[in-house]
Biopython code that builds the backbone (N, CA, C, O; Angstrom):
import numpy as np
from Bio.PDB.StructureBuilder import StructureBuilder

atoms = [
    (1, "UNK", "N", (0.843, -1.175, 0.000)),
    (1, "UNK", "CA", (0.000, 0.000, 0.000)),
    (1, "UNK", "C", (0.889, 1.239, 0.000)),
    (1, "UNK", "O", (1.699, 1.347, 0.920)),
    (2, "UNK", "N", (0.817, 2.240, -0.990)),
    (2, "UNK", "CA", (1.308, 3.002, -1.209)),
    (2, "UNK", "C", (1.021, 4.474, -0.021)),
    (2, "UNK", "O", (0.019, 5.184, 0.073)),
    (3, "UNK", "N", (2.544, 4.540, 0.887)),
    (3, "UNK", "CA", (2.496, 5.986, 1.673)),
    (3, "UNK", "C", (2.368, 7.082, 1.073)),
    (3, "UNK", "O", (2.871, 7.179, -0.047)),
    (4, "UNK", "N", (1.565, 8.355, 1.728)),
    (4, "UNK", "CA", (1.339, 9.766, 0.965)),
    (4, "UNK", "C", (1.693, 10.777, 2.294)),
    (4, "UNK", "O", (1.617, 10.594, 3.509)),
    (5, "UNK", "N", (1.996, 11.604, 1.697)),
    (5, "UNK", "CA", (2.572, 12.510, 2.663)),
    (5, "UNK", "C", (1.437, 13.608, 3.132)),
    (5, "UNK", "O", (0.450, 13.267, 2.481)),
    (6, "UNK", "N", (1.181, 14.403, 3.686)),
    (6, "UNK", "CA", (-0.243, 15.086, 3.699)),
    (6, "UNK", "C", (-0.196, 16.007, 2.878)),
    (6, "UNK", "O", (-1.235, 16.448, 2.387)),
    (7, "UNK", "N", (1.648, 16.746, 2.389)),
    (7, "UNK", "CA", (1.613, 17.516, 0.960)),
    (7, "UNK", "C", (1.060, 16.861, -0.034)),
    (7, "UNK", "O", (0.157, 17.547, -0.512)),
    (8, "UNK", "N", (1.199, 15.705, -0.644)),
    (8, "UNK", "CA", (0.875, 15.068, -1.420)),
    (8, "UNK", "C", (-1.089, 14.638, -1.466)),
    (8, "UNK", "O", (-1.852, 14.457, -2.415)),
    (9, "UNK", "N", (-1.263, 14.620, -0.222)),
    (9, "UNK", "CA", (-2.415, 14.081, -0.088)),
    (9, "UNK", "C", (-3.336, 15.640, -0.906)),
    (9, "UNK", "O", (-4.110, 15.663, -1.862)),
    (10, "UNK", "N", (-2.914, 16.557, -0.192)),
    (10, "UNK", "CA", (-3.545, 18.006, -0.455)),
    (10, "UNK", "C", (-3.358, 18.373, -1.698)),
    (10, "UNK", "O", (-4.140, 19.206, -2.156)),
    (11, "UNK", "N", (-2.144, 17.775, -2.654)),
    (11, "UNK", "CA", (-2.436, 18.286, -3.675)),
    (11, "UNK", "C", (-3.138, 17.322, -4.993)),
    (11, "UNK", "O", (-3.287, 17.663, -6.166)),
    (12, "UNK", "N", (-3.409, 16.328, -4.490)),
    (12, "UNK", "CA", (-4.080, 15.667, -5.239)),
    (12, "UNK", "C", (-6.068, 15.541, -5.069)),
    (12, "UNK", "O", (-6.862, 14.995, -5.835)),
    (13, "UNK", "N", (-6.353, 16.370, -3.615)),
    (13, "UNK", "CA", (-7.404, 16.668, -3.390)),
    (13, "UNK", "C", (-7.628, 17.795, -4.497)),
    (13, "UNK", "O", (-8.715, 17.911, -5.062)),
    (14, "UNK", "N", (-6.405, 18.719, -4.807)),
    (14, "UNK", "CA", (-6.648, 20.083, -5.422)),
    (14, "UNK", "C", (-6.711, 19.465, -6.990)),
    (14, "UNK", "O", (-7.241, 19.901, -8.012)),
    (15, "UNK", "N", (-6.253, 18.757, -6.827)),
    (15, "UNK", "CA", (-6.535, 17.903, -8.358)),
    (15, "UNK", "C", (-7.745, 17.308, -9.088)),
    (15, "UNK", "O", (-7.916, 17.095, -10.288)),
    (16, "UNK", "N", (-8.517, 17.105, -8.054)),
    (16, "UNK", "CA", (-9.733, 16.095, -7.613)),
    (16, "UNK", "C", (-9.269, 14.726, -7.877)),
    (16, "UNK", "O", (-10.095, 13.943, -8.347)),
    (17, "UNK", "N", (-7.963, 14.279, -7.627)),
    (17, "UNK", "CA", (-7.420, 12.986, -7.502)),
    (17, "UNK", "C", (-7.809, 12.289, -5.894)),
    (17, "UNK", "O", (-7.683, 11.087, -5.658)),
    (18, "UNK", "N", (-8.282, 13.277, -4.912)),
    (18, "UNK", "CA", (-8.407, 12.789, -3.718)),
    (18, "UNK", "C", (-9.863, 13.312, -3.249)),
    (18, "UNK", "O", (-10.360, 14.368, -3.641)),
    (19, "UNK", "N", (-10.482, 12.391, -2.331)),
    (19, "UNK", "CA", (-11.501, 13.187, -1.989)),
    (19, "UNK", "C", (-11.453, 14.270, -0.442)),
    (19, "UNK", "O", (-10.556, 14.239, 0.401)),
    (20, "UNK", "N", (-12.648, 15.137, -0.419)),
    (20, "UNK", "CA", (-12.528, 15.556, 1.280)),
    (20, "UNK", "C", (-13.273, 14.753, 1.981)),
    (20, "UNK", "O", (-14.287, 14.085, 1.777)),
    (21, "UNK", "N", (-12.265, 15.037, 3.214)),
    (21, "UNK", "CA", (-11.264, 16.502, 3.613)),
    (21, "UNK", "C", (-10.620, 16.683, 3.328)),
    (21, "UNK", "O", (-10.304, 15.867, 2.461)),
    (22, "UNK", "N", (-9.590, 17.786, 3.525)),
    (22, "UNK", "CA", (-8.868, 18.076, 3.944)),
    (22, "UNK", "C", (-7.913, 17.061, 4.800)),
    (22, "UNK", "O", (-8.604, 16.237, 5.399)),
    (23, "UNK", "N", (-6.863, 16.939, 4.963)),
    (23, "UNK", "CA", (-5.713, 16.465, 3.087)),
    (23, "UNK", "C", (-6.044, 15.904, 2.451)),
    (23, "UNK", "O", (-5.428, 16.121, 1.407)),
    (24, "UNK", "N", (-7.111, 14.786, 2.267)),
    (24, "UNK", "CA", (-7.661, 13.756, 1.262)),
    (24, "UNK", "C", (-7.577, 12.783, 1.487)),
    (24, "UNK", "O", (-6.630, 12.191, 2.004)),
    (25, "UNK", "N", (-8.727, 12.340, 1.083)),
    (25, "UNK", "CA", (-9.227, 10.272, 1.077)),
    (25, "UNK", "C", (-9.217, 10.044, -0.150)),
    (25, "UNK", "O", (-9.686, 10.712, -1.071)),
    (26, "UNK", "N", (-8.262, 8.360, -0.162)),
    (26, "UNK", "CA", (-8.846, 7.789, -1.294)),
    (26, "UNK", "C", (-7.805, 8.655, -2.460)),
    (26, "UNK", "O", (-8.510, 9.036, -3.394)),
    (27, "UNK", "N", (-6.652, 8.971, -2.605)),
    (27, "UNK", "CA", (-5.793, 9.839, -3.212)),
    (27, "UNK", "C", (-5.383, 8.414, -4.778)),
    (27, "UNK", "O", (-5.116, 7.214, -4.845)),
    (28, "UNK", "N", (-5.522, 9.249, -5.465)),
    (28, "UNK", "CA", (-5.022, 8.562, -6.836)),
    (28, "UNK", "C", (-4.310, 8.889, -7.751)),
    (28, "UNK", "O", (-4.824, 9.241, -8.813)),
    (29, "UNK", "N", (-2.648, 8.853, -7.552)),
    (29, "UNK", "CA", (-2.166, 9.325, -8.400)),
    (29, "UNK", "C", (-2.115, 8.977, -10.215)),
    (29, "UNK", "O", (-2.357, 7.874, -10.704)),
    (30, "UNK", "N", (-1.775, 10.109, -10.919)),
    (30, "UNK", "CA", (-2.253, 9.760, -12.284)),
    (30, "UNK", "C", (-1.334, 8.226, -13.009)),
    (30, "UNK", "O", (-0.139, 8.111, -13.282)),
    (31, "UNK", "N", (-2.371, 7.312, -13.134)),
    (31, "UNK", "CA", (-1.821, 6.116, -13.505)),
    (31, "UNK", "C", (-1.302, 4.989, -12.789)),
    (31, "UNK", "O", (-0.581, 4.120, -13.279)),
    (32, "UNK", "N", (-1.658, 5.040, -11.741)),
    (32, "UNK", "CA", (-1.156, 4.242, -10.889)),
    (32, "UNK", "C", (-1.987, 3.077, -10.557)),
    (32, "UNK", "O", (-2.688, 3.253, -9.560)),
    (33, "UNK", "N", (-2.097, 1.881, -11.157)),
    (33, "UNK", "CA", (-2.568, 1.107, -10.848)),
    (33, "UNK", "C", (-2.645, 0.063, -9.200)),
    (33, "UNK", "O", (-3.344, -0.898, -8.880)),
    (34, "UNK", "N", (-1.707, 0.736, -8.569)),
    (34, "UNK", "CA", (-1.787, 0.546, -7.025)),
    (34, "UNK", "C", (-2.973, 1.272, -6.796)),
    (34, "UNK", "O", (-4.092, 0.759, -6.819)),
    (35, "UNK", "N", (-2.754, 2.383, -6.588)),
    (35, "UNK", "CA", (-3.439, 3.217, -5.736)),
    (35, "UNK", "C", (-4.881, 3.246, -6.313)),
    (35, "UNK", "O", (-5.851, 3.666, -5.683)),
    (36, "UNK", "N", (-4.910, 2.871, -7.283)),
    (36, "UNK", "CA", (-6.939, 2.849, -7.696)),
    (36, "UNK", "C", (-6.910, 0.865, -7.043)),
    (36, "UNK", "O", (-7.982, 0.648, -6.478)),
    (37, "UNK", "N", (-6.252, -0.045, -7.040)),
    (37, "UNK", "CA", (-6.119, -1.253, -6.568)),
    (37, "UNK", "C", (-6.516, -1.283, -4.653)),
    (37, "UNK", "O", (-7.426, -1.830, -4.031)),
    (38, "UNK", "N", (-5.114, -0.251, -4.121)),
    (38, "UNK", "CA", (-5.663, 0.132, -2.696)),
    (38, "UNK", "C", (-7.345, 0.749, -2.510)),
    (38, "UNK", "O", (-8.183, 0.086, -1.898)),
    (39, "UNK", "N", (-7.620, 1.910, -3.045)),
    (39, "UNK", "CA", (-8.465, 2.796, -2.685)),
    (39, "UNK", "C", (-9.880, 1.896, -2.929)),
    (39, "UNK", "O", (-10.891, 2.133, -2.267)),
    (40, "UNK", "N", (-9.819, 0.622, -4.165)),
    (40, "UNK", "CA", (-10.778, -0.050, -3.923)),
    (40, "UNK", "C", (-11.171, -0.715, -2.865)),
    (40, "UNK", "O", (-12.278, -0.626, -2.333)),
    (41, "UNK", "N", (-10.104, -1.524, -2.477)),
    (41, "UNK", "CA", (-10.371, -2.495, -1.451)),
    (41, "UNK", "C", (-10.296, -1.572, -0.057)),
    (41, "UNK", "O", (-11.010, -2.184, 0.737)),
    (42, "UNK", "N", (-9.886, -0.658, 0.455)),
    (42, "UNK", "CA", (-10.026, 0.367, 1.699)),
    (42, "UNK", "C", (-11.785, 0.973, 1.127)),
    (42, "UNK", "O", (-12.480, 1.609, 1.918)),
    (43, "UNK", "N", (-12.211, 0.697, -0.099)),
    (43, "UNK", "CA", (-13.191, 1.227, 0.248)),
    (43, "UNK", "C", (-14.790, 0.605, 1.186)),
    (43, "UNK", "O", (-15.788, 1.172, 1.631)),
    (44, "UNK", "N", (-14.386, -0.581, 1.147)),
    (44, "UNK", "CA", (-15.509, -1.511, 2.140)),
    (44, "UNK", "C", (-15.257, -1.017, 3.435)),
    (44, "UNK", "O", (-16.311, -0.966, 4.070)),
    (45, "UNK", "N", (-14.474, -0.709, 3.953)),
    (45, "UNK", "CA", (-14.086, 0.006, 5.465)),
    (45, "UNK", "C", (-14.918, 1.289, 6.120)),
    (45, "UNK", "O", (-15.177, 1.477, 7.309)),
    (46, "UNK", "N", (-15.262, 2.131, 4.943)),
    (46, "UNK", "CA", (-16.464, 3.026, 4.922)),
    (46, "UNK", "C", (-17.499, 3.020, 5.441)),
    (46, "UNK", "O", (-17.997, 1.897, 5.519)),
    (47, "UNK", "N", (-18.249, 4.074, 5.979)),
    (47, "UNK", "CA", (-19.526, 3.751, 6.440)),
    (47, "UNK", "C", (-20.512, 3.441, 4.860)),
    (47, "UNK", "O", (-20.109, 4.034, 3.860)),
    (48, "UNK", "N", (-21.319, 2.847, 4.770)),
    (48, "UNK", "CA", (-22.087, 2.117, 3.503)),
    (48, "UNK", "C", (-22.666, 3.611, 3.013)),
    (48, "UNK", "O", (-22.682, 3.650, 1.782)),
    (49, "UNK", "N", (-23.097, 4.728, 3.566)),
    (49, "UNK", "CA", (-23.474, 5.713, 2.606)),
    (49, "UNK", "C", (-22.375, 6.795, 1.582)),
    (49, "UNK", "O", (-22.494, 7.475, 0.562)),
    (50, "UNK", "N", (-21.175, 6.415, 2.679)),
    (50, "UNK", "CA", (-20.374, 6.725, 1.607)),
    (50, "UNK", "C", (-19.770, 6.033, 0.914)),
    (50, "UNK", "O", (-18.632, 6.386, 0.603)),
    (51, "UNK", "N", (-20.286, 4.842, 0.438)),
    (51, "UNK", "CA", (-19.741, 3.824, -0.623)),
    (51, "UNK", "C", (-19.641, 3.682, -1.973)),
    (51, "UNK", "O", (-18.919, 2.898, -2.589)),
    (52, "UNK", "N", (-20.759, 4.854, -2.589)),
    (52, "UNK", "CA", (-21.196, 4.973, -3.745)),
    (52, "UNK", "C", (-20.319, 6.005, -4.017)),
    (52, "UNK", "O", (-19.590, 5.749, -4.976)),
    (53, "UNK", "N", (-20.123, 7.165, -3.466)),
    (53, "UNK", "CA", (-19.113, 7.890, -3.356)),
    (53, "UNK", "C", (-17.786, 7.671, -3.648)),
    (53, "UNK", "O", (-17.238, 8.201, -4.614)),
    (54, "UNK", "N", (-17.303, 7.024, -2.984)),
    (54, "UNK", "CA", (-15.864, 6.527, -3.385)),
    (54, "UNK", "C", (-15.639, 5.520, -4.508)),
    (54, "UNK", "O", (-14.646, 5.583, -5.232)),
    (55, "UNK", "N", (-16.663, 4.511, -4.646)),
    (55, "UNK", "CA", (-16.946, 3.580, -6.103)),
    (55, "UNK", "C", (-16.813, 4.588, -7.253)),
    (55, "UNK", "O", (-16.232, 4.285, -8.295)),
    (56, "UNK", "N", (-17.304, 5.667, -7.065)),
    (56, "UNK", "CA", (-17.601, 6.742, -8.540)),
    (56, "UNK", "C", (-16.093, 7.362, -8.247)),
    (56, "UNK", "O", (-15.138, 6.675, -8.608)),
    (57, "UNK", "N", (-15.938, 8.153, -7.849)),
    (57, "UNK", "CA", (-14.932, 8.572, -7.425)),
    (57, "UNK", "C", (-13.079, 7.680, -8.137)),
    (57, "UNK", "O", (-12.045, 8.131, -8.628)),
    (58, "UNK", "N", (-13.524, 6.489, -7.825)),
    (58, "UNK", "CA", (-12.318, 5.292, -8.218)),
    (58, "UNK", "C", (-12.271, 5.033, -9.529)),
    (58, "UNK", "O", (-11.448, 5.106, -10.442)),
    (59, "UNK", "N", (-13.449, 4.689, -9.358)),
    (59, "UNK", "CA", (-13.717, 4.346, -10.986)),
    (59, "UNK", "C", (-13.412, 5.388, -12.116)),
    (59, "UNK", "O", (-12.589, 5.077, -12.977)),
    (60, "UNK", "N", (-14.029, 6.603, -12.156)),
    (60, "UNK", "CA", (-13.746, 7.529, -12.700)),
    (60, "UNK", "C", (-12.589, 7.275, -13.321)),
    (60, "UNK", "O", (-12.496, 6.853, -14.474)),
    (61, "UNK", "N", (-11.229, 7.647, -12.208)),
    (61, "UNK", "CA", (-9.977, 8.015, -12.435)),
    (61, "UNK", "C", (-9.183, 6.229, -12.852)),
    (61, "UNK", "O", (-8.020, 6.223, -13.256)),
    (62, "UNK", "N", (-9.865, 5.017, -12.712)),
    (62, "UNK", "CA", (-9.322, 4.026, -13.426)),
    (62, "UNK", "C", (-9.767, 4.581, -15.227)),
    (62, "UNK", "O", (-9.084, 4.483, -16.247)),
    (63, "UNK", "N", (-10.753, 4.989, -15.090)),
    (63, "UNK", "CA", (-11.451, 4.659, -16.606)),
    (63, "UNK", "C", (-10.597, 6.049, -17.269)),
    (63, "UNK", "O", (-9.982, 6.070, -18.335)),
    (64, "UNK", "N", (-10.752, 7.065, -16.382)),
    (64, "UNK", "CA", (-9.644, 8.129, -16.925)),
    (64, "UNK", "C", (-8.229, 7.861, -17.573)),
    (64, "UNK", "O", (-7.874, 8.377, -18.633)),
    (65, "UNK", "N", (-7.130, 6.626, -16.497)),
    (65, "UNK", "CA", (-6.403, 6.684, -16.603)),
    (65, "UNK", "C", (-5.833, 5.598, -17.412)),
    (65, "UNK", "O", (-4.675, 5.617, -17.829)),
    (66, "UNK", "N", (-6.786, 4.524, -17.651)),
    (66, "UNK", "CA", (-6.922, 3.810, -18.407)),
    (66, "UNK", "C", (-6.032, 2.175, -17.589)),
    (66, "UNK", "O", (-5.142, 1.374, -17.875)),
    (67, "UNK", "N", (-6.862, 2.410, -16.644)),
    (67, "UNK", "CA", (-6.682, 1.105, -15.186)),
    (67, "UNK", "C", (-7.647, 0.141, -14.643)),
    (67, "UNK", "O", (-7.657, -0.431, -13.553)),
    (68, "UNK", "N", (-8.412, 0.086, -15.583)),
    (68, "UNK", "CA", (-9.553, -0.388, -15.045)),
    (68, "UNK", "C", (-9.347, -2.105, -14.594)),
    (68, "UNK", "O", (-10.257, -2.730, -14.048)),
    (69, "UNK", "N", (-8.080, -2.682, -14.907)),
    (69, "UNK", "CA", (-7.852, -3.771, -14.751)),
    (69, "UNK", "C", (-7.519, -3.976, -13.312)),
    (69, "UNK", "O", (-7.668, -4.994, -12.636)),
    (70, "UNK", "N", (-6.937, -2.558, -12.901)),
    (70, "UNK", "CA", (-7.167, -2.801, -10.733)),
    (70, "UNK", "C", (-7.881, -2.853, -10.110)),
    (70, "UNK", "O", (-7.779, -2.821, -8.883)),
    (71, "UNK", "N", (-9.626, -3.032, -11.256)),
    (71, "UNK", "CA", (-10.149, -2.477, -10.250)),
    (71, "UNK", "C", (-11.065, -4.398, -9.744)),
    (71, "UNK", "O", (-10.681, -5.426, -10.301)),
    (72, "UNK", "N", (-11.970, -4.403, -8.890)),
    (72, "UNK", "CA", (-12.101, -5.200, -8.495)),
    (72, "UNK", "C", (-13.123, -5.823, -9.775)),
    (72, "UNK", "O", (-13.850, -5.130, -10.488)),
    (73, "UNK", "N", (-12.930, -7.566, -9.858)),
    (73, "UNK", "CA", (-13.773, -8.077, -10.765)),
    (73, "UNK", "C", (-15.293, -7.647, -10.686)),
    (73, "UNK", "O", (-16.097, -7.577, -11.615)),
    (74, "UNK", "N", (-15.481, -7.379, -9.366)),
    (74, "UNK", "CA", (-17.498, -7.143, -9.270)),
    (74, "UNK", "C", (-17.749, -5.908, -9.560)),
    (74, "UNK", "O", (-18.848, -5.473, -9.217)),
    (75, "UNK", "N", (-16.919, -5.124, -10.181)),
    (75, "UNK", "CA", (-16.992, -3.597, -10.432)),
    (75, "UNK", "C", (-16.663, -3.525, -12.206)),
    (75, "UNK", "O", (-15.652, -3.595, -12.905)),
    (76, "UNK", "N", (-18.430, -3.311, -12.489)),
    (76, "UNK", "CA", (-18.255, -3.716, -13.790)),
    (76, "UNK", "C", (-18.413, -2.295, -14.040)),
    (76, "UNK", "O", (-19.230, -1.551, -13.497)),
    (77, "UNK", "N", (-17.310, -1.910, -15.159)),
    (77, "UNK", "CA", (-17.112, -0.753, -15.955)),
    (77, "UNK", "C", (-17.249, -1.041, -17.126)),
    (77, "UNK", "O", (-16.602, -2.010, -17.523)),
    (78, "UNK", "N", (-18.027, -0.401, -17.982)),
    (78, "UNK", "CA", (-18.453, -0.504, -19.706)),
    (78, "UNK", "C", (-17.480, 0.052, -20.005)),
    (78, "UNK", "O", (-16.938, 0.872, -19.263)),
    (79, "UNK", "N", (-16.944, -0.350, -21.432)),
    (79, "UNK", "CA", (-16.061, 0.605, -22.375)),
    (79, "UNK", "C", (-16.683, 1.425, -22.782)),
    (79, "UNK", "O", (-17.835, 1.369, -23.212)),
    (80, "UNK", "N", (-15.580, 2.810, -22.644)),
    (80, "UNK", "CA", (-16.419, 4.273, -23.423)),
    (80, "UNK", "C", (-16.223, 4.337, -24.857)),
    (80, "UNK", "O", (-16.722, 5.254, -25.508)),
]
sb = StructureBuilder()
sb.init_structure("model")
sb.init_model(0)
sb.init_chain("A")
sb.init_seg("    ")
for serial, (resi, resn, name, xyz) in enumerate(atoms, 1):
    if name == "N":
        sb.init_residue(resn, " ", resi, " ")
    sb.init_atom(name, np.array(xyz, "f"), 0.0, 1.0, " ", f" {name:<3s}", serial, name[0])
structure = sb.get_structure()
């Protein structure tokens, strides 16, 4: 699991690579098939209303970055 520093965390919130708060959840750097791999599986840890949240959120930036292979098999993403 990939460490972030809270500079790092903050500027990838400013990116919308991370979500809030303040420094950021769920941080995804561009292309990184770890970190959309981590941020999936940390995302069951969540309280369940923010689950949909972070699913969109992940997904997004796999399908952005062209990662969708980290992401978990039950997380079906259509080709755009």
């Amino acid at each position: 699991m990939a460490e972030f520093t809270t500079e790092q965390r903050r500027e990838l919130l400013e990116q919308g690579r991370a979500l809030p708060p303040d420094p950021g959840r769920f941080p995804i750097r561009p292309g990184s098939r770890e970190d959309i791999h981590d941020a999936a599986e940390d995302s069951h840890r969540i309280p369940e209303g923010e689950q949909d949240e972070v699913r969109a959120h992940v997904t997004r930036w796999a399908v952005h970055d062209g990662t969708t292979d980290a992401l978990p098999e039950d997380w079906k993403v259509e080709a755009v």
